[in-house]
C-alpha positions as CSV (number, residue, x, y, z in Angstrom):
1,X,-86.5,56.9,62.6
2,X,-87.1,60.7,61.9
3,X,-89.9,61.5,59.2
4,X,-88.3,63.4,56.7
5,X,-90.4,66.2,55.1
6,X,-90.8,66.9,51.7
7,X,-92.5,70.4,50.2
8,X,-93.3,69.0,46.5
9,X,-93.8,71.9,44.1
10,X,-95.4,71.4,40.6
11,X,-97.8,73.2,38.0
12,X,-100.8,71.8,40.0
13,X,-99.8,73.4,43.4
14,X,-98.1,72.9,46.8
15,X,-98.0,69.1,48.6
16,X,-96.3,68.1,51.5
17,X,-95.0,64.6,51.1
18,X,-93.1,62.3,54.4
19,X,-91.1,59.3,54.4
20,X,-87.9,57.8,56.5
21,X,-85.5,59.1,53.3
22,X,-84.7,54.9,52.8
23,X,-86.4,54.9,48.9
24,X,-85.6,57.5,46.2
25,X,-87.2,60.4,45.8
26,X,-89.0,59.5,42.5
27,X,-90.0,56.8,44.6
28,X,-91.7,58.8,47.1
29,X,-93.3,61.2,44.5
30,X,-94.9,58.0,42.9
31,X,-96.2,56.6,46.3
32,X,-97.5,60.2,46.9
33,X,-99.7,60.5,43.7
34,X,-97.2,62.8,42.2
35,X,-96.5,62.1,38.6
36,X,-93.0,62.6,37.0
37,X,-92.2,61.2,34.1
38,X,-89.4,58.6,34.4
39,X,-88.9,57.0,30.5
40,X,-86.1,54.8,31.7
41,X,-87.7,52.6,34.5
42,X,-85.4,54.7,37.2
43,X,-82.0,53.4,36.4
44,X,-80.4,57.3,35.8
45,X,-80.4,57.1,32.1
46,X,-82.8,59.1,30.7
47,X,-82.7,62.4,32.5
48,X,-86.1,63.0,32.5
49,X,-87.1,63.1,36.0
50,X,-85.0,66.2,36.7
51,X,-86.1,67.8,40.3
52,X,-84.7,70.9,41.5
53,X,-83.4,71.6,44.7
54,X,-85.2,75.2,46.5
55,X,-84.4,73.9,49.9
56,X,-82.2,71.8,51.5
57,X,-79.0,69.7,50.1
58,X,-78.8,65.9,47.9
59,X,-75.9,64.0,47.2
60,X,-74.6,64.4,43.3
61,X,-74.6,60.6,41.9
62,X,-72.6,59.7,39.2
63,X,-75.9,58.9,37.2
64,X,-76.3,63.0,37.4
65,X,-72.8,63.8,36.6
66,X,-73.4,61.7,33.4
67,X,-77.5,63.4,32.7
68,X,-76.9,66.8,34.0
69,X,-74.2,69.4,33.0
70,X,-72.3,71.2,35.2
71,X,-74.8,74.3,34.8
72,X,-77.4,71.8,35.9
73,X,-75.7,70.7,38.9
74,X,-75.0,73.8,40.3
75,X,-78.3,75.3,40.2
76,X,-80.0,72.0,42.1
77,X,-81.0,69.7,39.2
78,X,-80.6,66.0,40.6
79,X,-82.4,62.5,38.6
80,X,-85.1,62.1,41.2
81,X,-84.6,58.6,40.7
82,X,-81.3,58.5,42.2
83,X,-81.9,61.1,44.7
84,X,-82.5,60.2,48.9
85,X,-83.8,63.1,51.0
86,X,-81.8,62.6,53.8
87,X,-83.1,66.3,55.4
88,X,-86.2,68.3,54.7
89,X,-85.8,69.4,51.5
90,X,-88.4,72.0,49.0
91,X,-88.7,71.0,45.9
92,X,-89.6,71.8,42.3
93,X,-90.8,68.9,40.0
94,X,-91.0,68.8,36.0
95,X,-93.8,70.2,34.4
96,X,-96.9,68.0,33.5
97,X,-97.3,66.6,30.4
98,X,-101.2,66.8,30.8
99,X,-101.4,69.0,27.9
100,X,-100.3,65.9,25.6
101,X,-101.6,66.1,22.1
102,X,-101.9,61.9,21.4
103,X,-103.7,61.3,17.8
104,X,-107.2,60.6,18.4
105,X,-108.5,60.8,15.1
106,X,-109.1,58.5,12.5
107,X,-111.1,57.9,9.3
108,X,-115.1,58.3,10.6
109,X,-116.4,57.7,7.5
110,X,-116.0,53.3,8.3
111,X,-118.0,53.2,11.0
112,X,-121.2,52.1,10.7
113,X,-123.9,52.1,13.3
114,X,-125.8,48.6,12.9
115,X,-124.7,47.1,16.2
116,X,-128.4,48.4,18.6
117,X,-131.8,47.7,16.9
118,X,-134.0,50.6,17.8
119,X,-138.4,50.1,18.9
120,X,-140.7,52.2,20.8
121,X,-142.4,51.2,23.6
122,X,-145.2,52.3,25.8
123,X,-145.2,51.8,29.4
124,X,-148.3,49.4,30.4
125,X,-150.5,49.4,33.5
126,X,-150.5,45.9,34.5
127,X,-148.9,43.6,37.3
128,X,-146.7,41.5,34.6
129,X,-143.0,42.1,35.6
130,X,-141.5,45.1,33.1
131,X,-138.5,42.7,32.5
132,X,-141.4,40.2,31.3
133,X,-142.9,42.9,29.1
134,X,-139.3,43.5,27.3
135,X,-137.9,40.2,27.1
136,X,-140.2,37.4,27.0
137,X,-139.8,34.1,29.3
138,X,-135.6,34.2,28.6
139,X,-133.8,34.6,31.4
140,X,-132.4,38.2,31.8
141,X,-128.8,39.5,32.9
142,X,-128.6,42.0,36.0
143,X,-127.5,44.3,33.2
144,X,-131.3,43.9,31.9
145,X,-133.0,44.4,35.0
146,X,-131.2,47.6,36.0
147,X,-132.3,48.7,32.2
148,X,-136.1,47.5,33.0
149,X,-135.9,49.2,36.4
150,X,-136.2,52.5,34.3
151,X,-139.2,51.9,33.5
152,X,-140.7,51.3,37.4
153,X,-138.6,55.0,37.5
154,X,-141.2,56.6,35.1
155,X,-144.4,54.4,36.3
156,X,-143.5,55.7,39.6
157,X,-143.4,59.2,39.3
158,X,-146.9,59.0,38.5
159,X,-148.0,56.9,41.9
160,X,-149.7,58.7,44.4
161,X,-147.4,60.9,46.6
162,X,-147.4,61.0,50.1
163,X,-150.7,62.8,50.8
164,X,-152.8,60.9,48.2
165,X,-152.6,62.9,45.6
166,X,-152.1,61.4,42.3
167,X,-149.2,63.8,40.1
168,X,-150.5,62.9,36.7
169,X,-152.8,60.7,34.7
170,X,-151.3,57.0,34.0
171,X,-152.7,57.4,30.5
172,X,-150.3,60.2,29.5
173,X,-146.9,58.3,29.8
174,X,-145.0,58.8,27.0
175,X,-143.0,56.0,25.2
176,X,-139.6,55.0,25.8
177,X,-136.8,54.0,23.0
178,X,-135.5,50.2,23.9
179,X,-131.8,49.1,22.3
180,X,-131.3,45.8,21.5
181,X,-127.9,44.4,20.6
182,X,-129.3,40.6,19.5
183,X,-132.1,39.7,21.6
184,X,-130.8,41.4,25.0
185,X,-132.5,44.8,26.6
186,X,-129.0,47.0,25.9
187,X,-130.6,50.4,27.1
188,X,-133.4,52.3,27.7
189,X,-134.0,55.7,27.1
190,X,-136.5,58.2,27.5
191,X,-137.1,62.2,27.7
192,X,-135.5,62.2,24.1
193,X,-131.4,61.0,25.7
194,X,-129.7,59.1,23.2
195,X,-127.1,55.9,24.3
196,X,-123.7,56.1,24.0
197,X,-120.5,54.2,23.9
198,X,-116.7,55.2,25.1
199,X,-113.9,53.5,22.8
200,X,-110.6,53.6,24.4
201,X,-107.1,52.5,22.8
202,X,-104.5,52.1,26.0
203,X,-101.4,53.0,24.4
204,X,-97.7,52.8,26.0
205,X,-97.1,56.2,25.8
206,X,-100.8,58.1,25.5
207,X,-104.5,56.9,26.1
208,X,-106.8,58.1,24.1
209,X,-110.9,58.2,24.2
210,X,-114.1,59.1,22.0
211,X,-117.4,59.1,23.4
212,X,-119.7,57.7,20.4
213,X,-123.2,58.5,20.0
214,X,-124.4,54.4,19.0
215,X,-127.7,55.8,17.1
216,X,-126.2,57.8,14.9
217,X,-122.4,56.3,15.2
218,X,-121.3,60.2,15.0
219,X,-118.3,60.5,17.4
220,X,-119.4,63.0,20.2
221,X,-116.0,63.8,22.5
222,X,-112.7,63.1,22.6
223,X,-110.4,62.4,25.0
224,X,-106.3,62.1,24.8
225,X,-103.7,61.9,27.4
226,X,-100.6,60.9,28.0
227,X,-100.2,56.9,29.9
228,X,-99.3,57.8,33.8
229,X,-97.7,54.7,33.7
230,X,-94.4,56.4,32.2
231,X,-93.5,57.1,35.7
232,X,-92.9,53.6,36.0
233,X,-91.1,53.3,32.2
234,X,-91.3,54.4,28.6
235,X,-91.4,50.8,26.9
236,X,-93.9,47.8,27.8
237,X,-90.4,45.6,29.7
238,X,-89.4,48.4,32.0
239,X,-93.5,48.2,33.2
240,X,-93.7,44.5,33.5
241,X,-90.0,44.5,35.7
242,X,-91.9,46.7,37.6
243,X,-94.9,44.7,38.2
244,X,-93.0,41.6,39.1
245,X,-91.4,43.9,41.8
246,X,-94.2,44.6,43.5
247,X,-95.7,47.7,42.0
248,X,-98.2,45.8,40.4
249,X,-101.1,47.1,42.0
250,X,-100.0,50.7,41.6
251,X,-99.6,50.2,37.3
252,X,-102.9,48.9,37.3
253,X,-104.9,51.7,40.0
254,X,-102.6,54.4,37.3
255,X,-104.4,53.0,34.7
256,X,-108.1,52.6,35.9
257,X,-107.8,56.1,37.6
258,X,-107.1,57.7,34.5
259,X,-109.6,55.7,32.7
260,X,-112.4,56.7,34.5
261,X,-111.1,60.4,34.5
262,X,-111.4,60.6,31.0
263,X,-114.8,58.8,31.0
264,X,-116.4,61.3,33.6
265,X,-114.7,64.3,31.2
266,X,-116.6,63.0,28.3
267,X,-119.7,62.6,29.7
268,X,-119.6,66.3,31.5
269,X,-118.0,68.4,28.2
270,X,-120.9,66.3,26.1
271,X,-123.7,67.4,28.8
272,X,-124.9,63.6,29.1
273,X,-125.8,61.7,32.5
274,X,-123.7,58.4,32.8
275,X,-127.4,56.4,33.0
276,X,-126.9,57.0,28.8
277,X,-123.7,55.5,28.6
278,X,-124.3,51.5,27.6
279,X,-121.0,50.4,26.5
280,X,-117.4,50.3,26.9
281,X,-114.8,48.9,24.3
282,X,-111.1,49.0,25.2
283,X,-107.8,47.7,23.0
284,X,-104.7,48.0,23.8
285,X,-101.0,45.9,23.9
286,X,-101.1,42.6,25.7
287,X,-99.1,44.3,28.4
288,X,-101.4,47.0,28.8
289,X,-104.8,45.1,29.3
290,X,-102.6,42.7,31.7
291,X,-102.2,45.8,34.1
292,X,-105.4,47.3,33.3
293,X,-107.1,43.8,34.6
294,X,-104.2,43.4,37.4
295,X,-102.7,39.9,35.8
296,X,-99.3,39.3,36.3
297,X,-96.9,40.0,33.2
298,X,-94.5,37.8,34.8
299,X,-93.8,35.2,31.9
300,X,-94.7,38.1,29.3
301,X,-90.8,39.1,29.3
302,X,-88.9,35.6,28.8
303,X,-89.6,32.8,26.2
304,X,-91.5,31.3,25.3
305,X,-93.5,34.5,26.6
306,X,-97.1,33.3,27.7
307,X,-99.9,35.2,28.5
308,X,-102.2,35.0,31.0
309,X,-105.1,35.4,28.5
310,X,-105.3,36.5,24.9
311,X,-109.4,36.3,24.9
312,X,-112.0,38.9,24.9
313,X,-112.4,39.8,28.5
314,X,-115.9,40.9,29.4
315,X,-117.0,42.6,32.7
316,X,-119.4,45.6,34.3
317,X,-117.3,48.7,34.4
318,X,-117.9,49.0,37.8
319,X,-115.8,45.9,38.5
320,X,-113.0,48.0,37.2
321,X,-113.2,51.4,37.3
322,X,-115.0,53.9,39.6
323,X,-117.5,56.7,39.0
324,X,-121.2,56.5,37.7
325,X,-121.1,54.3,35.0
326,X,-122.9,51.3,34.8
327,X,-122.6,49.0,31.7
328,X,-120.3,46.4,29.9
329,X,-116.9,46.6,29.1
330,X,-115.3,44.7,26.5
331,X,-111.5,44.5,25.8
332,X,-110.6,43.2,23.0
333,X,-108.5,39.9,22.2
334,X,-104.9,39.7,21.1
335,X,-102.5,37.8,18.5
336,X,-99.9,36.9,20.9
337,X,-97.8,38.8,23.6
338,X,-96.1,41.4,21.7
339,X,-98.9,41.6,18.5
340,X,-101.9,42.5,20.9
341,X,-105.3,43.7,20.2
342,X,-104.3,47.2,19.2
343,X,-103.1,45.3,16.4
344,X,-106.3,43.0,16.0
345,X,-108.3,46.4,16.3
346,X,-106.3,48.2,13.6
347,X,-106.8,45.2,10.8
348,X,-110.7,45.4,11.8
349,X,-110.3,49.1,11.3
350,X,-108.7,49.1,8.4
351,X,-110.4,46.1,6.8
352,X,-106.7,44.4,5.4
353,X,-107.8,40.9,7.2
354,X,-109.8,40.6,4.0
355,X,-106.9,41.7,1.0
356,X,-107.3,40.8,-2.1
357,X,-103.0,41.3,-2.5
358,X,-100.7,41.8,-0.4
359,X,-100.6,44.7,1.9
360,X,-98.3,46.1,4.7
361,X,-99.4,47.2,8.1
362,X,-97.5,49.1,10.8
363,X,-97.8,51.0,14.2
364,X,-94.6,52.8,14.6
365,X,-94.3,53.6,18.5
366,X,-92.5,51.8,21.3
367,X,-93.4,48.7,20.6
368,X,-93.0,48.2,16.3
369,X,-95.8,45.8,16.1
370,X,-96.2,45.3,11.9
371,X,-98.2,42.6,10.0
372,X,-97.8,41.5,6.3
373,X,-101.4,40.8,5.2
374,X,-101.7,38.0,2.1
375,X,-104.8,36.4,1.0
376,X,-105.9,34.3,3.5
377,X,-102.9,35.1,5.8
378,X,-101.9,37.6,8.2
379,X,-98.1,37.6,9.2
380,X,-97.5,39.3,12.8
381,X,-94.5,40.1,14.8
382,X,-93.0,42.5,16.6
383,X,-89.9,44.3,16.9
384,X,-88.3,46.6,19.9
385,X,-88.0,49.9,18.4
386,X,-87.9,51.5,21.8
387,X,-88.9,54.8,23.1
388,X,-87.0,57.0,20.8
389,X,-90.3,57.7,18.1
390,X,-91.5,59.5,21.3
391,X,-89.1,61.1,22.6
392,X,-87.7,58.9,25.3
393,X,-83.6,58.1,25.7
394,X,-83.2,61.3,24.0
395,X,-81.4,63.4,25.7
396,X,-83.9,66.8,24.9
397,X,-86.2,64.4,24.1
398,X,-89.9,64.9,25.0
399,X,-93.9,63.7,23.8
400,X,-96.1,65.8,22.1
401,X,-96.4,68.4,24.4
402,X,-96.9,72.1,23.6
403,X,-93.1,73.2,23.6
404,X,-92.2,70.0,21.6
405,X,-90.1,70.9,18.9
406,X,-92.0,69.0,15.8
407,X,-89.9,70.2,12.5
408,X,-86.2,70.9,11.8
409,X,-84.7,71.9,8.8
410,X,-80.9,73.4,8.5
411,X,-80.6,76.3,6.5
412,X,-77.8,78.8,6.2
413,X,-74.9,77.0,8.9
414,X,-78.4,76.5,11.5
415,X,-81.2,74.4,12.4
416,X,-84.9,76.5,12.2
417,X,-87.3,74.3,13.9
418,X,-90.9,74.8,14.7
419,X,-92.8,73.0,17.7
420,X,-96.6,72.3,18.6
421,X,-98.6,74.8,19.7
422,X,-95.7,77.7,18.3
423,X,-95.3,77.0,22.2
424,X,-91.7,78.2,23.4
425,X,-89.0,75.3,22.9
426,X,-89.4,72.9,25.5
427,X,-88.0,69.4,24.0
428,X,-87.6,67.4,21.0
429,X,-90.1,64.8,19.5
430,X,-89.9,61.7,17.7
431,X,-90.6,63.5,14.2
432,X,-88.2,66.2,14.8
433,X,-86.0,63.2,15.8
434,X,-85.6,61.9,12.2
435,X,-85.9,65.4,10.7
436,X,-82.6,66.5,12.8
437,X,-80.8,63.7,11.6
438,X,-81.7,63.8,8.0
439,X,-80.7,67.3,7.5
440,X,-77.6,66.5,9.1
441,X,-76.9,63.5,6.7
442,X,-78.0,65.5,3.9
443,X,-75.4,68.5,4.9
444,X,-72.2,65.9,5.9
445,X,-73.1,66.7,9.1
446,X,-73.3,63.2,9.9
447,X,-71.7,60.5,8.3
448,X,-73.4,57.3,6.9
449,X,-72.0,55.7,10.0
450,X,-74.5,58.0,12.6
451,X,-71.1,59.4,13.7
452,X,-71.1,63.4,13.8
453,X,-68.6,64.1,11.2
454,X,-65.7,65.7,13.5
455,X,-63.8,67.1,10.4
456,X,-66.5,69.6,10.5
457,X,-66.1,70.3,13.9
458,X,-69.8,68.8,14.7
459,X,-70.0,67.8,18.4
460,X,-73.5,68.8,19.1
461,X,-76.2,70.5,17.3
462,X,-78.1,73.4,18.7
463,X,-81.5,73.5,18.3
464,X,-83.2,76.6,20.5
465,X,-82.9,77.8,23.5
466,X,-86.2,77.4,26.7
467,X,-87.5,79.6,28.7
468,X,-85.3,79.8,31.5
469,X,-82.0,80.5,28.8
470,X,-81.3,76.5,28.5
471,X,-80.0,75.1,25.3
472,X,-81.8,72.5,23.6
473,X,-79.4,70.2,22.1
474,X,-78.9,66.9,20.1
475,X,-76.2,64.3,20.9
476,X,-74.1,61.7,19.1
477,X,-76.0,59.5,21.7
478,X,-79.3,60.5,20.1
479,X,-78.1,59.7,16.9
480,X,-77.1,56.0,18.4
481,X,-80.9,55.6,19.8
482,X,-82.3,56.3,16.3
483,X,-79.9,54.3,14.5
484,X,-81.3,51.4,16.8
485,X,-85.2,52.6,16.6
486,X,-84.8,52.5,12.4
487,X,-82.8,49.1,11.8
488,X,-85.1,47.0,14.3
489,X,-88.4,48.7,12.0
490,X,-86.7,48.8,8.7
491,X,-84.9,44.9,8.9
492,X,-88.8,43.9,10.5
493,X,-90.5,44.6,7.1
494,X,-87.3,43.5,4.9
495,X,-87.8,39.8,7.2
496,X,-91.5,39.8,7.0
497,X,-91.2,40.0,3.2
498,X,-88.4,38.4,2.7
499,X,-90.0,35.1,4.8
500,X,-93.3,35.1,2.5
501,X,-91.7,35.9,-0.4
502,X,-92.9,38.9,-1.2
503,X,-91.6,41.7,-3.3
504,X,-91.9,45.9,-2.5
505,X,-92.9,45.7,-6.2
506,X,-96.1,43.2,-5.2
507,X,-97.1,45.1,-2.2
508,X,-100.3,47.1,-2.1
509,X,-100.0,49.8,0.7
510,X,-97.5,50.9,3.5
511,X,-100.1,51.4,6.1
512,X,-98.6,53.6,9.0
513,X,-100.9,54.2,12.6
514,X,-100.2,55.7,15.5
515,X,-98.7,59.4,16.7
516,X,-95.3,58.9,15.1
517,X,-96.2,58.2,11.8
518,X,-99.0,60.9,11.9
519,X,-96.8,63.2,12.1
520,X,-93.8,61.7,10.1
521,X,-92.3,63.8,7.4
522,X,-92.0,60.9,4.2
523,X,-89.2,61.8,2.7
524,X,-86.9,62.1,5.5
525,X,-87.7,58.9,7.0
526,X,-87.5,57.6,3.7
527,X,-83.7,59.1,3.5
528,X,-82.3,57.7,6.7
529,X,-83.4,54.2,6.0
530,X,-86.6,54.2,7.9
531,X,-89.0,53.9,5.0
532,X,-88.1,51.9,2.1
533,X,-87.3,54.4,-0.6
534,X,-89.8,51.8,-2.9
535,X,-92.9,52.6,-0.8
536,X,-92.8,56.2,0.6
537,X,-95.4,56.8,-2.6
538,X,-97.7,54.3,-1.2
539,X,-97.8,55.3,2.8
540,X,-100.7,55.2,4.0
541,X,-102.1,57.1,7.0
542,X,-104.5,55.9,9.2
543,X,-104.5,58.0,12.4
544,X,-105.5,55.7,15.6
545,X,-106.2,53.0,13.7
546,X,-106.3,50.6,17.8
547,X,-109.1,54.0,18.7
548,X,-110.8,53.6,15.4
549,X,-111.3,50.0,15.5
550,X,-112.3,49.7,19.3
551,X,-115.2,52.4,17.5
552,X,-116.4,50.0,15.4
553,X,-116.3,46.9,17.4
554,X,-118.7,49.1,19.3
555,X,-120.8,50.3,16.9
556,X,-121.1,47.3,14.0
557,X,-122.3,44.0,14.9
558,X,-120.5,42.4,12.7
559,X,-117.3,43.1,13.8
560,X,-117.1,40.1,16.1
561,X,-117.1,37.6,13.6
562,X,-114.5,39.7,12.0
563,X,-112.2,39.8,14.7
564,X,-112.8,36.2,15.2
565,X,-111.4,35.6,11.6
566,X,-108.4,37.9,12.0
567,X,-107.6,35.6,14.7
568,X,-107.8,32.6,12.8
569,X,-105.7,33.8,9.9
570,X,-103.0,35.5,11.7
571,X,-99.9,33.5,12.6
572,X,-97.0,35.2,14.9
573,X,-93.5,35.5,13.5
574,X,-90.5,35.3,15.3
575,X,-87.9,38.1,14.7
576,X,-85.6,37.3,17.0
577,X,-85.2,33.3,16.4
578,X,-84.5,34.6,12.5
579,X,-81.1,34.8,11.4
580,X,-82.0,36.7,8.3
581,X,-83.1,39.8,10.5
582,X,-80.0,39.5,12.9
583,X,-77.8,39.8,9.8
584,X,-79.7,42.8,8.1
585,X,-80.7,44.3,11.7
586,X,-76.7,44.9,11.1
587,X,-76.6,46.2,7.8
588,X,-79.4,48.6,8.4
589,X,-77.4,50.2,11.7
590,X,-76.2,52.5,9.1
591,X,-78.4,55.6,7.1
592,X,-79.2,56.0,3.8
593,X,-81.6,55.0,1.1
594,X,-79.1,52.4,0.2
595,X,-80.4,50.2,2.3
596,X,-81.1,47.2,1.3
């Protein structure tokens, strides 16, 4: 069969891809290295992976008849996931959404850095192996004996050279700083460098990164982008059909590629060798360590839903990832398969695993993992709230890119919206999401019922226009994906609470993480439902909380023990096996603070 040519063209440059025109397009960009985001898991519903057509002719699909508008069509927009190039064909992918702003931040101030004990130490003249001199008669790791090997480095430069001549005086060696985490060599530095630590949270949607300097705890660098892996799906179950057909292997080199990206970026905008990096810390959802480690998430989709592992997983980086570094990696261990240890990190971040009443915890995202923390007790579960907090299934729908539209507010017969960056309109994002539909609840726009109140003539909402003269627009269907994202949250903490038997009235805190919430106006999301109208007063915002508390499982030694209790407290919760949330998930389909 004929190789069929195709001239890729994206905001990075010109590439020339071939194949025999038998898998999709998308498919072919994905095989290439090309990334286009593809929310939906390819099945033509999202729109998102819009190519167009400079050369060369595709078949129209019904799947683009139903994403596309006539406009569209004509001017050579197909779903690239639907799309065969049965000819050569040019063609023009999506822009990048490398630019993505993902929250990296959260509250510094409770770290501490206790986890390295730090002593000087002056390089000896004698025959008694340096590992000896550091570390007794114990035996040492490899880990260790690349550390000690520094210190044959410095002795060396001061052995004769070549022609006899001896380059300086053994006497003037100056001393070295040794790190010890517990008893064991953790690093060795000299000329003044410092050791470091990378925390990384592996989110659904965005990865983010800080390079920490483990002296001083002071966060050096950061590092957020959006998960590659959204090529392959927006939520956590479109990624693990993947894997179990076969593209395994290419989620997990996605992940690690990026990883070690990021970690060469820190290390080069910081001005520090890799040699000073001494430890790696990584949380994330169950899902996402599974294809960071390459473990099938084949029984992760389907009851009873068992994991491959839960545990801490401990390795060299090199085992994983490639560039210079050369140290430990921990990831962190989970509650169950949809509470993972994003979730264990946040209640170590936050310090709720030790309450003295009860408080309520919640990372809003595609995956609405939430825990009601008692004394003594943690309550977990998890609910799917789908991609549309972050853009995904909405029609204009987009992450935080620059472009995003972030605000919306209707004022005089039309909706003034501001997006990140003041960019040009480019899409719509989760928090622009709810603010578009509580300002069209609040003007009878739309009815209680999410439907667009037709006696008004509402079909559509205009929002701006982009660059090339396209109106951005929002749908009764995007109306129907929040109404679905908002009752699986909302009836989540009403069955939580009403389970244990707790009131609004006897709860601490809302605690919110993640981008979503970060950016979440209050009041709206408190007036479609979202919020419960008892506890928008007492949200709480914690940033990154999965980031934060990766940072201080690297930096405090005594948040293993911690975790380990979290662990031991927390018990999983079943929302699906409880008829109480299928009977309010019902009642809370509908907006309003009357929710109950």
């Amino acid at each position: 069969m004929a190789l069929i040519t195709l001239t890729v063209l994206s905001d990075e440059g010109e590439k020339t891809v071939s194949g025999d025109g038998t898998t999709t397009v998308l498919r072919q960009l994905q095989e290439a290295g090309i990334y286009v985001s593809a929310p939906c898991g390819s099945r033509g519903k999202c729109g998102k992976c819009k190519i167009t057509l400079l050369k060369g002719t595709v078949e129209i699909t019904a799947a683009d008849r139903d994403c596309l508008s006539r406009a569209e069509l004509d001017q050579g927009l197909r779903l690239a996931c639907q799309a065969f190039a049965r000819e050569d064909l040019t063609i023009r992918v999506p822009k990048s959404e490398k630019n993505f702003e993902a929250v990296a931040g959260f509250d510094t101030s409770l770290l501490t850095a206790n986890s390295l004990v730090k002593e000087s130490y002056v390089p000896k003249k004698q025959a008694l192996p340096f590992v000896r001199q550091l570390a007794g008669d114990r035996p040492a790791s490899l880990r260790e004996l690349e550390e000690a090997a520094k210190l044959a480095d410095i002795m060396g430069a001061s052995a004769p050279s070549p022609d006899g001549a001896v380059r300086e005086a053994a006497e003037s060696w100056e001393p070295v700083t040794v790190y010890r985490a517990g008893p064991a060599i953790a690093a060795i530095m000299a000329g003044g460098e410092k050791p470091h630590g990378i925390a990384i949270d592996i989110g659904t949607t965005t990865i983010a990164m800080v390079l920490i300097d483990l002296e001083s705890g002071a966060i050096a660098r950061r590092v957020s982008v959006v998960n590659k892996q959204r090529e392959f799906g927006a939520d956590v179950i479109s990624r693990m059909q993947r894997a179990r057909g076969g593209d395994l292997p290419r989620l997990m080199a996605s992940v690690r590629k990026q990883i070690a990206e990021g970690a060469e970026t820190l290390c080069r905008e910081e001005g520090i060798r890799a040699r000073t990096v001494a430890r790696v810390v990584i949380a994330g959802n169950t899902t996402m360590l599974h294809l960071l480690l390459g473990l099938s998430p084949a029984t992760l989709g389907f009851a009873p839903f068992t994991p491959v592992t839960l545990d801490y997983v401990t390795c060299n980086y090199r085992e994983l990832f490639a560039g210079d570094l050369n140290c430990p990696v921990t990831m962190l261990p989970g509650i169950s398969t949809y509470v993972g240890a994003d979730i264990t990190a946040g209640l170590l971040f936050t310090g709720l695993y030790d309450a003295k009443r009860p408080e309520f915890f919640m990372d809003i995202g595609t995956n609405g993992e939430m825990a009601l923390v008692t004394p003594g007790k943690i309550l977990a579960t998890a609910t799917a709230a789908g991609p549309a907090f972050e853009g995904g299934n909405i029609l204009w729908g987009t992450g935080s890119v620059p472009g995003a539209i972030s605000q919306a507010r209707y004022v005089d017969g039309a909706f003034r919206v501001k997006t990140i960056g003041d960019a040009e309109a480019a899409g719509i994002c989760g928090s622009a999401v709810v603010d578009i539909v509580y300002e069209g609840l609040k003007n009878d726009l739309i009815l209680p019922s999410g439907s667009f109140n037709k006696d008004r003539g509402v079909r559509e909402f205009f929002l701006a226009k982009t660059a090339n003269g396209e109106d951005i627009t929002f749908i009764q269907k995007d109306v129907r994906e929040l109404q679905l994202a908002k009752s699986a949250i909302r009836s989540g903490v009403e069955a939580l609470l009403h389970f244990a038997g707790v009131t609004y009235g006897e709860l601490g805190n809302l605690y919110i993480a993640g981008g979503f919430g970060f950016n979440l106006n209050f009041e709206n999301g408190a007036g479609i439902g979202l919020i419960p109208p008892e506890l928008k007063d007492r949200v709480r915002l914690i940033g990154n909380s999965a980031l934060g508390g990766a940072a201080m499982y690297l930096l405090d030694r005594d948040a293993g023990p911690r975790l380990d209790q979290i662990a031991a407290i927390a018990v999983e919760y079943s929302l699906p096996e409880d008829r109480y949330f299928q009977e309010i998930f019902v009642d809370n389909i509908e907006f309003g603070e009357d929710d109950d």
